[in-house]
C-alpha positions in Angstrom: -26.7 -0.1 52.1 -29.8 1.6 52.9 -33.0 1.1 50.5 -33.8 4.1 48.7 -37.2 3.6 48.9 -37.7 3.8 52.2 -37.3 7.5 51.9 -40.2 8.0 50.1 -42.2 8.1 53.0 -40.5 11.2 53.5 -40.9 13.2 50.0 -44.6 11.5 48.9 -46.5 14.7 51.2 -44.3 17.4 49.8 -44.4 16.3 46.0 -48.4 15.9 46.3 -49.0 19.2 48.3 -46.6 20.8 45.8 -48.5 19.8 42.5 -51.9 20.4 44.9 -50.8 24.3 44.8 -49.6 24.3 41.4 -53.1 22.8 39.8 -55.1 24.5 42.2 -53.6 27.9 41.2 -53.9 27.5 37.3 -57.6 26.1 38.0 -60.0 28.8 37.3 -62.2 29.7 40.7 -60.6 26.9 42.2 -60.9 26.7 46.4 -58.9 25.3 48.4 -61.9 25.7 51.1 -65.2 24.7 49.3 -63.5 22.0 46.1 -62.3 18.3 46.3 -58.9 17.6 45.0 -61.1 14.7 43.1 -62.3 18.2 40.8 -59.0 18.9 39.3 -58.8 15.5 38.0 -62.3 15.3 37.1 -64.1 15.2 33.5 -63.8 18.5 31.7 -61.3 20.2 33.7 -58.2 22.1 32.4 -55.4 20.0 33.2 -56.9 16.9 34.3 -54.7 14.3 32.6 -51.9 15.8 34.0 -53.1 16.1 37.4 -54.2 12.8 37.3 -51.1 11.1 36.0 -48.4 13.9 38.6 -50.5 14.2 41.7 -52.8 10.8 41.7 -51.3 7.7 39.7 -47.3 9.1 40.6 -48.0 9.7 44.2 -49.6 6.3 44.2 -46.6 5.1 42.7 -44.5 6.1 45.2 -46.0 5.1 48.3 -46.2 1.6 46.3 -42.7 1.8 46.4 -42.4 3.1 49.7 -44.5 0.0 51.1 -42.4 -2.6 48.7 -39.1 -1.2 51.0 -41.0 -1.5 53.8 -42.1 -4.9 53.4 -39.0 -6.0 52.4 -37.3 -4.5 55.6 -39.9 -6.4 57.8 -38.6 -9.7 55.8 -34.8 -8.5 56.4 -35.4 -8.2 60.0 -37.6 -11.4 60.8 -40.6 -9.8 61.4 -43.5 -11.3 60.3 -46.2 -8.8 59.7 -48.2 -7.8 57.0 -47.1 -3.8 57.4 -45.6 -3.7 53.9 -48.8 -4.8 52.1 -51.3 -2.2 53.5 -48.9 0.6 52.4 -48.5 -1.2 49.3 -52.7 -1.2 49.2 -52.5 2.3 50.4 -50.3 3.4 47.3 -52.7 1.2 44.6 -55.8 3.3 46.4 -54.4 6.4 45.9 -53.1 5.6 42.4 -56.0 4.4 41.4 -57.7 7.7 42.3 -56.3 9.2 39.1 -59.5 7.5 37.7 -61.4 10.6 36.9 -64.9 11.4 38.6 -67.7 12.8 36.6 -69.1 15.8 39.2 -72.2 16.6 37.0 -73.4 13.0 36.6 -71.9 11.9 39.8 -72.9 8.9 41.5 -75.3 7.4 38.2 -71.9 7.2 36.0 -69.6 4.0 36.2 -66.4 6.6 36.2 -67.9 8.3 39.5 -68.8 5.7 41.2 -65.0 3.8 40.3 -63.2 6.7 41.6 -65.0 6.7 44.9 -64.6 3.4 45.6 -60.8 3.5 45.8 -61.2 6.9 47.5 -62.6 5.0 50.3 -60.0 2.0 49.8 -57.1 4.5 51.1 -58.7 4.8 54.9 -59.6 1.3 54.9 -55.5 0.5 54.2 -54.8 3.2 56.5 -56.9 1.4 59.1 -55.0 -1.8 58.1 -51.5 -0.4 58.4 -52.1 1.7 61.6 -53.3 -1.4 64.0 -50.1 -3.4 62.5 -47.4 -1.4 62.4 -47.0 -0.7 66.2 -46.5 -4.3 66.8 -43.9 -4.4 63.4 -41.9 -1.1 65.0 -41.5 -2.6 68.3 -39.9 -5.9 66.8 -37.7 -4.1 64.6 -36.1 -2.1 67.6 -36.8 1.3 66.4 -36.7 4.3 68.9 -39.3 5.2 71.6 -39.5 8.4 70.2 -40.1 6.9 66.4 -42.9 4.4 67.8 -44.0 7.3 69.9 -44.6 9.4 66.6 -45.9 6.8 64.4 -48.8 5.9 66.9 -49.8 9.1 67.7 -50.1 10.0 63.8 -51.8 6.7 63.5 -54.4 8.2 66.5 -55.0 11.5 64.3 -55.9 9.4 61.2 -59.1 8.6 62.6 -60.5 12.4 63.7 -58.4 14.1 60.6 -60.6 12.1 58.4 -63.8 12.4 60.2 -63.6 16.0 60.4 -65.5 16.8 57.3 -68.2 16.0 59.8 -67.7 19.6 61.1 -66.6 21.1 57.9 -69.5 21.1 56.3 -68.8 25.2 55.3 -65.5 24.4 54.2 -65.8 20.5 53.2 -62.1 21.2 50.8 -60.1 21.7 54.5 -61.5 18.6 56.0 -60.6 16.6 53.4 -56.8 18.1 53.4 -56.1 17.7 56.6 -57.3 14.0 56.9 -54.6 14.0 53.9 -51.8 15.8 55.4 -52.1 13.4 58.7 -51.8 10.5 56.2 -48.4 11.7 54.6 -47.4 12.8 58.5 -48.0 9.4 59.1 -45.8 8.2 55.8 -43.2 10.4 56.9 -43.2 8.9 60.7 -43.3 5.8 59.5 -40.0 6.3 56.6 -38.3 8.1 60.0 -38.3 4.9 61.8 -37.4 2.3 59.1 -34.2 4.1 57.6 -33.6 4.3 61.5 -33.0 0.4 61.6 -31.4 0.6 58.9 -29.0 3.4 59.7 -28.4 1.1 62.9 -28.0 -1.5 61.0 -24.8 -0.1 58.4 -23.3 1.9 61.2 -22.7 -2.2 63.3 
């Protein structure tokens, strides 16, 4: 029987862009263009328990969850790799984000500088899982066309997130798109693995 959580990978990008529009609309002067997401969780902003808890820490959640089916699919199959884990880091990263920033203090409070450091954490996990997973794909027998997908959204994770190098006018759409690439990527990635194991119940 196929493990639920493998589908995650599929939903994670639609439940965070979902509450992402929800908070962003009720947030007064909020920009999609100009504002972090970090500023609807941040200190003194309406709803910023609740974004912090829906659209950080349960998002995080769930790609945990997504990376603890993944894993154990790799461990099913044979494969020794450590693909599981960096989605697993990946989801405690972005969890871990729900740690609120302070944006008029900034960088001089312990909250602030907390929240950036896993911030950064979720590339660096990103970086982890994109240079192992190929290898993992290819021994689990996926499809051309699923390996083909995976690595070229594992190519786009690199420019998505260094785009804000360009954006420095609209600094809110660089950092979304190097976010939407990474739940592209999720969704890739859940594509192939409930492959195998479609392949597998259907023998």
């Amino acid at each position: 029987m196929s493990d639920s959580r493998l589908h995650f990978g599929k939903l994670v990008g639609c439940w965070f862009f979902a509450c992402l529009f929800v908070f962003a609309a009720i947030h007064p002067n909020y920009s999609h263009f100009t504002k972090a997401v970090s500023e609807l969780g941040a200190f003194g902003a309406p709803n910023a328990v609740l974004w912090n808890a829906l659209g950080f820490f349960l998002t995080g959640a769930m790609v945990v969850l997504f990376g603890i089916g993944l894993q154990q699919l790799l461990v099913r199959h044979g494969v020794r790799s450590t693909g599981g884990w960096s989605v697993i880091a990946l989801g405690i990263a972005f969890a871990a984000s729900a740690i609120p920033a302070d944006f008029e203090l900034r960088m001089e409070s312990n909250w602030t500088i907390a929240h950036a450091v896993f911030v950064l954490l979720g590339p660096v996990a990103l970086i982890w899982a994109a240079c192992v997973w190929p290898r993992a794909l290819v021994e689990l027998g996926v499809s051309r066309s699923a390996l083909l997908t995976c690595v070229v959204a594992s190519l786009l994770l690199l420019p998505a997130f260094a785009s804000n190098a360009f954006l420095q006018q609209t600094p809110g759409v660089g950092q979304r798109l190097g976010i939407m690439v990474m739940f592209v990527w999720c969704w890739a990635l859940s594509r192939a693995a409930t492959q195998v194991e479609s392949a597998v119940d259907t023998q």
